[in-house]
C-alpha positions as CSV (number, residue, x, y, z in Angstrom):
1,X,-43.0,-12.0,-19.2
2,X,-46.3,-12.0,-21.1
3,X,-46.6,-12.7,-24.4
4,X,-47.4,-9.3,-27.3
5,X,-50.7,-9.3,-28.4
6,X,-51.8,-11.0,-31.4
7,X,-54.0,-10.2,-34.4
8,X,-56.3,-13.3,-34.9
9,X,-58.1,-13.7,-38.5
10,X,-60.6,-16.9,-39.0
11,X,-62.5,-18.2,-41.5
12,X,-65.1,-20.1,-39.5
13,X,-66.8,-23.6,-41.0
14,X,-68.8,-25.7,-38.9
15,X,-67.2,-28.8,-40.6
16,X,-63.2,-29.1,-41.1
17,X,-61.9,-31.3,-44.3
18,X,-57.9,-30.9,-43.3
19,X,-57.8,-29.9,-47.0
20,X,-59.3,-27.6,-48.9
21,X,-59.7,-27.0,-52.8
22,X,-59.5,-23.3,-53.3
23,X,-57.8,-20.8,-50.5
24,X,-60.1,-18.6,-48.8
25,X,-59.0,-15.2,-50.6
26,X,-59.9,-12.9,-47.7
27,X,-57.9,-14.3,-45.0
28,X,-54.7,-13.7,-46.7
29,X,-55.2,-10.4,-48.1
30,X,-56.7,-9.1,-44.9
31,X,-53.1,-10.6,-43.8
32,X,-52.2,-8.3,-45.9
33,X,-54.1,-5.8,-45.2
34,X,-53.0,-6.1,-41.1
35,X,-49.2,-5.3,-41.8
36,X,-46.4,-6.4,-39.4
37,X,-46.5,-3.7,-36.4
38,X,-48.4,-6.2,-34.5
39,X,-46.1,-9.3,-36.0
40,X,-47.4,-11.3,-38.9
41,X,-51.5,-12.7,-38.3
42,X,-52.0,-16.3,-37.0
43,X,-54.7,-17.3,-40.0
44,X,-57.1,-20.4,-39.5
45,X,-59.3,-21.5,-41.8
46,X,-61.9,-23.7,-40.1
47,X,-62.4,-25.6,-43.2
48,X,-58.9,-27.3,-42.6
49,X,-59.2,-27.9,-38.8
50,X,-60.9,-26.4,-35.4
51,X,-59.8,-23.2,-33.7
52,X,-57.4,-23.9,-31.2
53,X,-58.7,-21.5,-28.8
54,X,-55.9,-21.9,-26.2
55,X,-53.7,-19.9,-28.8
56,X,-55.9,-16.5,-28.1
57,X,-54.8,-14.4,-25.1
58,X,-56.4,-11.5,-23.4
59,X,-55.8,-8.2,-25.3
60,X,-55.4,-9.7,-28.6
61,X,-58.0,-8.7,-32.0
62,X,-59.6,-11.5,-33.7
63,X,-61.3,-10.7,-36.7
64,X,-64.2,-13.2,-38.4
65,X,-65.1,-13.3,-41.4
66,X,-68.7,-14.4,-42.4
67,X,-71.5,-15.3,-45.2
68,X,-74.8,-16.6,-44.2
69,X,-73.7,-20.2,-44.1
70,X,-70.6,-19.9,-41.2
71,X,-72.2,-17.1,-39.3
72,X,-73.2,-19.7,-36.4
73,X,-70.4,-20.9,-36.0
74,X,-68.6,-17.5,-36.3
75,X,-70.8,-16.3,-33.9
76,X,-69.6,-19.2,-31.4
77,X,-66.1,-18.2,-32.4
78,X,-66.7,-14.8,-31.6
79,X,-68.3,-15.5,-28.2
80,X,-65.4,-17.5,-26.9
81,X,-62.8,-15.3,-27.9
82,X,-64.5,-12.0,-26.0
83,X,-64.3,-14.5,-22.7
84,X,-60.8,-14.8,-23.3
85,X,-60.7,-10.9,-23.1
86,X,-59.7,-10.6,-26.5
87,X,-61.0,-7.6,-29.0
88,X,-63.5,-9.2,-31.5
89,X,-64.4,-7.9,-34.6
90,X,-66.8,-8.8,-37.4
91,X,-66.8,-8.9,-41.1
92,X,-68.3,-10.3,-43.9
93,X,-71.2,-9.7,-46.5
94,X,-73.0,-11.5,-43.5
95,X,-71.7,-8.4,-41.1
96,X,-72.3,-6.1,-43.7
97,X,-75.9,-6.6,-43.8
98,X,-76.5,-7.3,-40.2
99,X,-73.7,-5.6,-38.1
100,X,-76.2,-5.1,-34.7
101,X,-76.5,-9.4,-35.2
102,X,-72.5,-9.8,-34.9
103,X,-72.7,-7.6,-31.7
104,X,-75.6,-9.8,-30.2
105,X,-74.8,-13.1,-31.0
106,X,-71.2,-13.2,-31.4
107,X,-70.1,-11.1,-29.4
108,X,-68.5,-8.2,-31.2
109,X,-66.7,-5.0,-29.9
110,X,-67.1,-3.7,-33.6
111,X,-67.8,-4.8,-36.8
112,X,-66.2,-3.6,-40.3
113,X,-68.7,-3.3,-42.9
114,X,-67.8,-3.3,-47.3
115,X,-64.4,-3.8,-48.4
116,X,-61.9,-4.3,-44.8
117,X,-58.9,-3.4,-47.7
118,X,-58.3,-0.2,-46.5
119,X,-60.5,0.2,-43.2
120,X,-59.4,-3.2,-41.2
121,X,-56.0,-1.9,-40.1
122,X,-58.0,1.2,-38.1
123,X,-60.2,-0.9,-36.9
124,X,-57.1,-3.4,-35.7
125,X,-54.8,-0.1,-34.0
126,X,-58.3,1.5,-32.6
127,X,-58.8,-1.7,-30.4
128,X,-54.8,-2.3,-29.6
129,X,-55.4,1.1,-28.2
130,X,-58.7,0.7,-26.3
131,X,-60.7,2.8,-28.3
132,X,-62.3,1.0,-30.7
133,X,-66.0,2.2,-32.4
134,X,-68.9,0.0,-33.3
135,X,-68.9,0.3,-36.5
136,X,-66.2,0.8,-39.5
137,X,-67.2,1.9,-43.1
138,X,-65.4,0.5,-45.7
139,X,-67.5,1.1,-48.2
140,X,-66.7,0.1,-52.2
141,X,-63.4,1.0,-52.5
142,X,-61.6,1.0,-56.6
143,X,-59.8,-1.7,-58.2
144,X,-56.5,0.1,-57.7
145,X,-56.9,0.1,-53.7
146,X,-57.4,-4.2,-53.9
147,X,-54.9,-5.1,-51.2
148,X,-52.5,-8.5,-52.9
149,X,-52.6,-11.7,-50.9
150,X,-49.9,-12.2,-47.8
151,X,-49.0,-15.8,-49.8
152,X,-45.9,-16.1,-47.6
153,X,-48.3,-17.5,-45.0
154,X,-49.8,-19.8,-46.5
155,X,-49.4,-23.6,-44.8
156,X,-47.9,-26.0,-46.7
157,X,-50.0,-29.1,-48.3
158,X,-53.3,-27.3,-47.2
159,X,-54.7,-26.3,-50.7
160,X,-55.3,-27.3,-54.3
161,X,-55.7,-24.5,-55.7
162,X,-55.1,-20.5,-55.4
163,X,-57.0,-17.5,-55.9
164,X,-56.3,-14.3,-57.6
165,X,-59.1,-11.7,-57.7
166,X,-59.6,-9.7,-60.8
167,X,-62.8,-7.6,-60.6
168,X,-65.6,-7.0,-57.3
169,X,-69.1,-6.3,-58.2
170,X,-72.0,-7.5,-60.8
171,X,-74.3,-5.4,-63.6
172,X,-76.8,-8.6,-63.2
173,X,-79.8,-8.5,-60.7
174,X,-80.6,-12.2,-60.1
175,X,-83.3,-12.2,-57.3
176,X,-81.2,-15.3,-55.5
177,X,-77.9,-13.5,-55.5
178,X,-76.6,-10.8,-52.5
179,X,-73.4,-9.8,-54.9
180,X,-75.1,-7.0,-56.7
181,X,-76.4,-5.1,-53.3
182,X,-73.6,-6.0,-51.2
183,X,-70.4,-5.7,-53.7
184,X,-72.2,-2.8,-56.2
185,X,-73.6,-3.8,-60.0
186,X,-70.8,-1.2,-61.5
187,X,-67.6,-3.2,-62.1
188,X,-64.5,-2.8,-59.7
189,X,-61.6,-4.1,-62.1
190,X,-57.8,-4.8,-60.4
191,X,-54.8,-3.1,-62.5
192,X,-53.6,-5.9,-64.9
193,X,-50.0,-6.1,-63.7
194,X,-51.0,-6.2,-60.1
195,X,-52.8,-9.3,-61.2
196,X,-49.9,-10.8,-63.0
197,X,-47.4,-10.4,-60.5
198,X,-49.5,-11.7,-57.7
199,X,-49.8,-14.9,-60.3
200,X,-46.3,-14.9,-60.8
201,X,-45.9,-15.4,-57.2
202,X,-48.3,-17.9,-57.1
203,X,-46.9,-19.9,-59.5
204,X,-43.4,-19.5,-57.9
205,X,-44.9,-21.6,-55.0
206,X,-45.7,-24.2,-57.2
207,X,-49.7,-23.6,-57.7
208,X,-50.6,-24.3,-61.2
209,X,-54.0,-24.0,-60.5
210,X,-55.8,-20.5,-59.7
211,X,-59.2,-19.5,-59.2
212,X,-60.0,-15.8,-60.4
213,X,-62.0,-15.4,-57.7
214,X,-64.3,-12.7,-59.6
215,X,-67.9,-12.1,-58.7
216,X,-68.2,-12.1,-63.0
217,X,-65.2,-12.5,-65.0
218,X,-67.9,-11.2,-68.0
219,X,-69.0,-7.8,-66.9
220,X,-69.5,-6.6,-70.5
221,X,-71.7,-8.5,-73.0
222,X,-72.7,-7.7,-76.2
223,X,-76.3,-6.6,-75.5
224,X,-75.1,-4.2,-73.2
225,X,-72.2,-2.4,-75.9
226,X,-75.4,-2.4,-78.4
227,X,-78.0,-0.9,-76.1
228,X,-75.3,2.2,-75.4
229,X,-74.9,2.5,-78.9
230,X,-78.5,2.9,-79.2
231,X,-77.5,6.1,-76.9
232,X,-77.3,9.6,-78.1
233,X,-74.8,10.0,-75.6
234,X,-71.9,7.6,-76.2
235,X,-70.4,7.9,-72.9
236,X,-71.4,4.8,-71.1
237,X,-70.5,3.2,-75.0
238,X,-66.9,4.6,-73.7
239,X,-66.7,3.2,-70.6
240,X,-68.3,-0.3,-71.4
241,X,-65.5,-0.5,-74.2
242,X,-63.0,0.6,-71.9
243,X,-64.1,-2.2,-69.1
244,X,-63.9,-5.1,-72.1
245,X,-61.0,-3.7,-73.3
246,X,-59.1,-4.0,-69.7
247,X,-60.1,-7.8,-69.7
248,X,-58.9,-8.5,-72.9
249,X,-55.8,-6.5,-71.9
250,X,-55.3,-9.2,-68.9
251,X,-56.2,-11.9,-70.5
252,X,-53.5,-10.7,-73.5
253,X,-51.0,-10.8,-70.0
254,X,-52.0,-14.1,-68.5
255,X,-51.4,-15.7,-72.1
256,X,-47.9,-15.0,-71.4
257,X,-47.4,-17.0,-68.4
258,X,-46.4,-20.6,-68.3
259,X,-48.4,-22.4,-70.1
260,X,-48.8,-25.4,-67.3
261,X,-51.3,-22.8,-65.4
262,X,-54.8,-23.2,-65.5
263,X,-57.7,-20.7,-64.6
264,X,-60.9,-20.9,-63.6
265,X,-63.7,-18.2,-63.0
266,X,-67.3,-17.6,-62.8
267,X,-69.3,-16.2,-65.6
268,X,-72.7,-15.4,-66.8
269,X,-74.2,-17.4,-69.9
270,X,-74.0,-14.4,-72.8
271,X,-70.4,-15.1,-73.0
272,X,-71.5,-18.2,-75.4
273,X,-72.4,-15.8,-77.7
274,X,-68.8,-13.8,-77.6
275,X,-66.5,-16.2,-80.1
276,X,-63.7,-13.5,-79.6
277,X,-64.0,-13.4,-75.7
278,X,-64.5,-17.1,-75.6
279,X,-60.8,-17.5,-77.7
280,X,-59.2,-15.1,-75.7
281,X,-60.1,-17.1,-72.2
282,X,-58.6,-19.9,-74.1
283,X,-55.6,-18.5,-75.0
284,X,-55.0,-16.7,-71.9
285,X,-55.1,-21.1,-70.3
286,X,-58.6,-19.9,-68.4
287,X,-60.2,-23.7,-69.0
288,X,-62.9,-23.9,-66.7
289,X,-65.8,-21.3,-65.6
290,X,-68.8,-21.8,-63.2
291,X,-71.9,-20.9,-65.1
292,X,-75.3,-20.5,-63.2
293,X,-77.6,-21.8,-65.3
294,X,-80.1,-21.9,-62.5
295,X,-83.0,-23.8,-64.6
296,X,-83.2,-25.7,-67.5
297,X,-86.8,-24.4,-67.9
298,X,-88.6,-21.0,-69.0
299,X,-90.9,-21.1,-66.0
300,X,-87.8,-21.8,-63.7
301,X,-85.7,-19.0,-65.4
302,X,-88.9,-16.4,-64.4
303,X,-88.4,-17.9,-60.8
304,X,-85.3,-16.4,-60.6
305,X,-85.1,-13.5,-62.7
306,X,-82.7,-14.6,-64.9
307,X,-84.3,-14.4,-68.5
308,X,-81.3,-13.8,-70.1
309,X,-80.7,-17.2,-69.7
310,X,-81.9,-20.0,-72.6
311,X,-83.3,-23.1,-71.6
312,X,-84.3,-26.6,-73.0
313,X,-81.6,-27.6,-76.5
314,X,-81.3,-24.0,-76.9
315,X,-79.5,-23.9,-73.6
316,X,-77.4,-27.1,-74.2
317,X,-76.3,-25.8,-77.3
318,X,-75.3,-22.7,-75.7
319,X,-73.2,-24.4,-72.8
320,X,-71.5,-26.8,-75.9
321,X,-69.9,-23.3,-77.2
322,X,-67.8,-23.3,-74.0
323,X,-66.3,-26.5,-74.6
324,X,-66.0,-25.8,-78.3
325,X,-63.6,-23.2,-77.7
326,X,-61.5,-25.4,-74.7
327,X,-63.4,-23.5,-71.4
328,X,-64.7,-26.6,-69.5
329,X,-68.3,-25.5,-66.9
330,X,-69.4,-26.2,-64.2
331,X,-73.4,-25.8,-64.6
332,X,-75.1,-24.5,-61.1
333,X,-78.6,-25.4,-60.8
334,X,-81.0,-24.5,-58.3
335,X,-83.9,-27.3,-57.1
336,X,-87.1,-26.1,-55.4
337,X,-88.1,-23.8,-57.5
338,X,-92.3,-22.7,-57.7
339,X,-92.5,-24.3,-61.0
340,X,-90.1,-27.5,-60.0
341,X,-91.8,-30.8,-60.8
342,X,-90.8,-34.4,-60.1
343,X,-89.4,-35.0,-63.6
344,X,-87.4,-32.1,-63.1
345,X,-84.5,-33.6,-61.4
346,X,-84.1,-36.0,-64.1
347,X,-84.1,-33.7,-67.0
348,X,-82.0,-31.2,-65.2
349,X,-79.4,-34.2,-64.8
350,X,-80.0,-35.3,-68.6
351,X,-79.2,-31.6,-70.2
352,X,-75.9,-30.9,-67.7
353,X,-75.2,-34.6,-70.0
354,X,-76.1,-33.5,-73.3
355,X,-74.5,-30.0,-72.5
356,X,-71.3,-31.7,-71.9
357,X,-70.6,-29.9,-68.6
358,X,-67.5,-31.2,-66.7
359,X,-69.4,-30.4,-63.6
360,X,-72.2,-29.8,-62.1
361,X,-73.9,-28.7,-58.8
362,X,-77.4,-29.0,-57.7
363,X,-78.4,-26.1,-54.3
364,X,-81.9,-26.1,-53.0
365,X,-83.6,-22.6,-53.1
366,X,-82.5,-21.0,-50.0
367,X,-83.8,-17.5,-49.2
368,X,-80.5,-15.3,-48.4
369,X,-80.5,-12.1,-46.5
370,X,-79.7,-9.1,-48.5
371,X,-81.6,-11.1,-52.3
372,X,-85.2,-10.3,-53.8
373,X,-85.9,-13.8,-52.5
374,X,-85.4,-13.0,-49.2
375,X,-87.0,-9.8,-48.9
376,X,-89.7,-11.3,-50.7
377,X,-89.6,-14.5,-48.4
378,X,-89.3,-13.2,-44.9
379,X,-92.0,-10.5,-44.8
380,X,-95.1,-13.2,-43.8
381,X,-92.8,-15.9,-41.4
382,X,-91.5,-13.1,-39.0
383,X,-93.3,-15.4,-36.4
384,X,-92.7,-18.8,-37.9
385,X,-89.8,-20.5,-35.0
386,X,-88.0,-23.9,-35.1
387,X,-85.8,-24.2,-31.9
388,X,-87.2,-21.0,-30.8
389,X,-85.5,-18.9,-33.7
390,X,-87.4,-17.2,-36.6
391,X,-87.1,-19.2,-39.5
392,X,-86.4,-15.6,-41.0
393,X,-82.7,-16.1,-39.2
394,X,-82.4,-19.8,-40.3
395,X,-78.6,-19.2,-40.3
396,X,-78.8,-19.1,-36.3
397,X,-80.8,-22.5,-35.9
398,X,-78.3,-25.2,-35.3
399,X,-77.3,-27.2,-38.3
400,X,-79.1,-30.4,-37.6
401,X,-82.2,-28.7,-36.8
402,X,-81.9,-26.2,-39.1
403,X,-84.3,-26.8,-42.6
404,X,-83.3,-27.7,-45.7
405,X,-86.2,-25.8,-47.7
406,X,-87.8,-22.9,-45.8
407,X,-90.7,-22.5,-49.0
408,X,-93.3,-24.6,-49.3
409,X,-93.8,-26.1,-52.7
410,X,-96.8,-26.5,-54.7
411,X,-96.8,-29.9,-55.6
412,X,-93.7,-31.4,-54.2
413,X,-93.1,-32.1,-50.1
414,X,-89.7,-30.5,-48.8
415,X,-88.6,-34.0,-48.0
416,X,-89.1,-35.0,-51.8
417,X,-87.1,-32.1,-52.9
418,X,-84.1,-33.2,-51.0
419,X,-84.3,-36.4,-51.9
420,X,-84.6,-35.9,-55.1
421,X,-82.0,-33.5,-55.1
422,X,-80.1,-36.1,-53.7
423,X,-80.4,-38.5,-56.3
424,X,-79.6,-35.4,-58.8
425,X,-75.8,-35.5,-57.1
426,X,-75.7,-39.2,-57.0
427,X,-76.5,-39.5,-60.6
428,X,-74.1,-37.3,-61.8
429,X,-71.2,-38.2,-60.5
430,X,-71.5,-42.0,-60.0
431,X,-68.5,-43.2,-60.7
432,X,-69.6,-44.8,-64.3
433,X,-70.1,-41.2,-65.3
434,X,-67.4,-39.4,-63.8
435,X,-64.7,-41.5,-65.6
436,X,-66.5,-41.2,-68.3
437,X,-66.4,-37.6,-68.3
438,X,-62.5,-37.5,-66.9
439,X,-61.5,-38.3,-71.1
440,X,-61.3,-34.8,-71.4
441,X,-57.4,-34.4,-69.9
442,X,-55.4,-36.8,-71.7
443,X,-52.9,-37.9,-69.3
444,X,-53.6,-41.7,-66.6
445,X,-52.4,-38.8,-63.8
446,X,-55.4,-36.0,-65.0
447,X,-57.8,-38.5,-65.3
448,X,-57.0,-39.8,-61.9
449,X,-56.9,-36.5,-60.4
450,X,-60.5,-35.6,-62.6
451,X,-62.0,-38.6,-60.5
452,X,-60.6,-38.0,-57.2
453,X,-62.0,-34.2,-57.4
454,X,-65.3,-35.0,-58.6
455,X,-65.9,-37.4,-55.6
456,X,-64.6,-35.3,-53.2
457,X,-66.7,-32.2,-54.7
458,X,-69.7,-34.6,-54.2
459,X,-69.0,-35.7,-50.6
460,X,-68.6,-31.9,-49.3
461,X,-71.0,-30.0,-51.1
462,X,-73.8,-33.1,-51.4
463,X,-73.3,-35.2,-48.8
464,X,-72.3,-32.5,-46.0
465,X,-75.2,-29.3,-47.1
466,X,-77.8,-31.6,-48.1
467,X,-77.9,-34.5,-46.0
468,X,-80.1,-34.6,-42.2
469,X,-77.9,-37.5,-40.6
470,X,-74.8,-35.6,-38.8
471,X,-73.4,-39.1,-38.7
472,X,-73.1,-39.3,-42.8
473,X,-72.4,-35.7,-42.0
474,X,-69.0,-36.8,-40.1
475,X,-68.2,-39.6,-42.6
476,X,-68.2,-37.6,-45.6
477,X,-65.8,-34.9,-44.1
478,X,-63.7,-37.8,-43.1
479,X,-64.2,-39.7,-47.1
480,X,-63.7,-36.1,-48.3
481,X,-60.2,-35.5,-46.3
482,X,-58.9,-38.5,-47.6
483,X,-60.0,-37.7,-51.0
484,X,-58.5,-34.8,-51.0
485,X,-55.0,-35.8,-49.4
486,X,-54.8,-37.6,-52.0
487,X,-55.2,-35.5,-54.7
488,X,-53.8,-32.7,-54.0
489,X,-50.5,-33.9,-54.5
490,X,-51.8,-33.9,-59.0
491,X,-53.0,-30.6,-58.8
492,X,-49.6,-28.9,-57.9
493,X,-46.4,-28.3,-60.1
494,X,-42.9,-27.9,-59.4
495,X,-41.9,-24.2,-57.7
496,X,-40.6,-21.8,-60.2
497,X,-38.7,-19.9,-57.6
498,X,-36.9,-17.6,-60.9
499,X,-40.2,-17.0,-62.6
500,X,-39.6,-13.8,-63.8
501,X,-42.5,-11.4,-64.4
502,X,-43.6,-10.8,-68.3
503,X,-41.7,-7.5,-69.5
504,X,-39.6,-6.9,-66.2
């Protein structure tokens, strides 16, 4: 008797770590998202371990889920699974700006473009029943449509930390950034007990640890509530006080829940200059925040379109204020800039030091689709090929052949740039340095864990996106797997099956 068909969701990676830090939001809330007509999803997330593609049957819908940097080896995914006779469907930010590139290359019967929250589950019964369109709009839905996470499937031992999603969208309109185009620049904020509960849950589970997988966790500063005061007409004054209001409303919420949890999020540099927001994160046990700094220079800054940044002491002064009031960064610098030269790399390495940043990562400039940068990029190197692919779809050249810089500098070779780079990862989180910096958790079992993440950060985001060698490829995701097996096991807590929800 054959078997029902399936619905498939896969989060492709073109390098598998059997453990993974933060759990890939979308696959579990477009788990969600699915239902249970069609029984629950089989979910793989590539960054764990290969597709198994012996599990996918004719008639079955697998849906893919891509950015820029998997959409290769989605493609491959996708490819494979239509020969199996199965429905395939795209989505993504990748998919959303290219939808005629999923059908092409990986093979898609349709591809779901926006938010899948509301849209995926059409787009799932349409194929089941053979009638499936190309395309599926799901636009920018509002926070109180945000579909919670299907954390009941979740495997066991996989992850270090959750994620919880608070807010889509950014008001900033950095020229290296897709977000703003893609997810909107007018805030999307979640209901505050929708968030709670779905931490509650978490933290049943035993996760202590949650990303709030937010695009800004900031999306009102201070400038903006005094240019709208400037305004004759108070009404966006209204509804920017409203927005800050509704964080400080969740973060009064999450201040309520155990305090062994810890937060982390991603925010834009003005909230330095916020004391109150900055005491409220603290409160509500949010203790570390990615930061883009970008630049540590005024030239580099202008690069990027980021101005609102500071740079030189100014900027390590400002990054101290997070760890005055107890929210530990992680500074994101960017390396081939125009105005980049070879002392650079040095200084960038020195200030994340002086700054006292608990972490640090150092990207080369890489034109994405759907940025200023790209648009910018792309327009004169339509003909440029390597592998006989346009440079301007560097995504679809294969890994090893694929370059690490696509601009060329003005005083610096590509090669130099990487290696340099390099050296800007290797400095920082030697080991000398990195138990150095693991004083700030007090306990022998947090500074352990501190060390074991830093070097496992370094070998899959250094070692495996900068390096040429697919050998040293292959033996970081092996060093990095090991790493992480082993700490995992610090990060989580004991399951609080009877954690009750605040004011239940």
């Amino acid at each position: 008797m054959p078997q029902p068909s399936r619905v498939h969701l896969i989060n492709p990676s073109h390098v598998s770590f059997g453990v993974a830090v933060i759990t890939p939001r979308w696959l579990f809330v477009l788990a969600a998202a699915t239902g249970t007509e069609w029984g629950n999803p089989v979910l793989v997330d590539e960054t764990l371990d290969p597709i198994d593609f012996t599990s996918i049957t004719a008639g079955d819908v697998v849906g893919i889920g891509i950015h820029t940097g998997n959409a290769r080896r989605g493609y491959e995914i996708g490819r494979e699974a239509r020969k199996l006779g199965a429905w395939v469907v795209f989505g993504g930010i990748h998919a959303t700006l290219f939808p005629d590139e999923a059908r092409e290359h990986g093979g898609a019967h349709a591809v779901v473009r926006g938010d899948g929250d509301m849209v995926w589950k059409l787009a799932v019964a349409d194929c089941f029943a053979g009638v499936v369109k190309p395309l599926y709009e799901g636009g920018q839905i509002g926070g109180d449509k945000f579909v919670s996470a299907r954390w009941d499937l979740l495997p066991k031992g996989k992850y270090m930390w959750a994620s919880v999603q608070t807010v889509r969208g950014c008001p900033k309109h950095c020229s290296f950034c897709s977000v703003w185009r893609t997810d909107g620049q007018e805030p999307r904020q979640r209901g505050v007990d929708r968030v709670i509960r779905e931490v509650v849950e978490l933290r049943r589970l035993g996760f202590r640890f949650i990303a709030l997988a937010d695009d800004n966790f900031y999306p009102v500063t201070l400038d903006d509530l005094a240019a709208a005061r400037r305004r004759t007409d108070h009404t966006r004054l209204h509804e920017l006080e409203a927005l800050r209001q509704e964080r400080f409303d969740l973060m009064r919420e999450l201040a309520r829940l155990p305090d062994d949890l810890v937060f982390y999020t991603q925010i834009t540099m003005e909230a330095a200059e916020d004391p109150e927001f900055l005491k409220a994160m603290k409160r509500a046990h949010i203790r570390g925040a990615l930061v883009g700094v970008e630049s540590v220079t005024e030239a580099g800054l202008k690069d990027v379109y980021k101005g609102f940044n500071l740079y030189g002491d100014a900027l390590a002064a400002r990054l101290r204020a997070f760890r005055r009031h107890g929210v530990h960064v992680l500074g994101s610098f960017i390396f081939g800039l125009p105005s980049d030269r070879e002392n650079t790399f040095d200084a960038t390495v020195k200030l994340a030091e002086e700054a006292d940043l608990t972490f640090a990562q150092f990207v080369l400039l890489t034109p994405f689709p759907g940025t200023v940068d790209f648009d910018k990029w792309a327009a004169p190197r339509k003909e440029e090929r390597v592998e006989g692919v346009s440079v301007t779809q560097h995504w679809l050249i294969p890994e090893d052949k694929r370059p690490k810089l696509f601009t060329e500098h003005p005083t610096l070779s590509l090669e130099e740039i990487r290696v340099r780079t390099q050296g800007a990862w290797d400095q920082f989180y030697s080991w000398r340095r990195v138990w150095a910096r693991s004083k700030v958790v007090e306990s022998l079992k947090g500074r352990l864990a501190f060390v074991l993440v830093s070097k496992m950060y370094r070998q899959m985001y250094a070692n495996t996106g900068i390096a040429t060698d697919s050998a040293r490829v292959q033996r970081s995701a092996r060093r990095a797997r090991w790493l992480g097996m082993a700490a995992r096991r610090l990060f989580l807590g004991s399951p609080m099956p009877d954690l009750a929800v605040p004011g239940d």
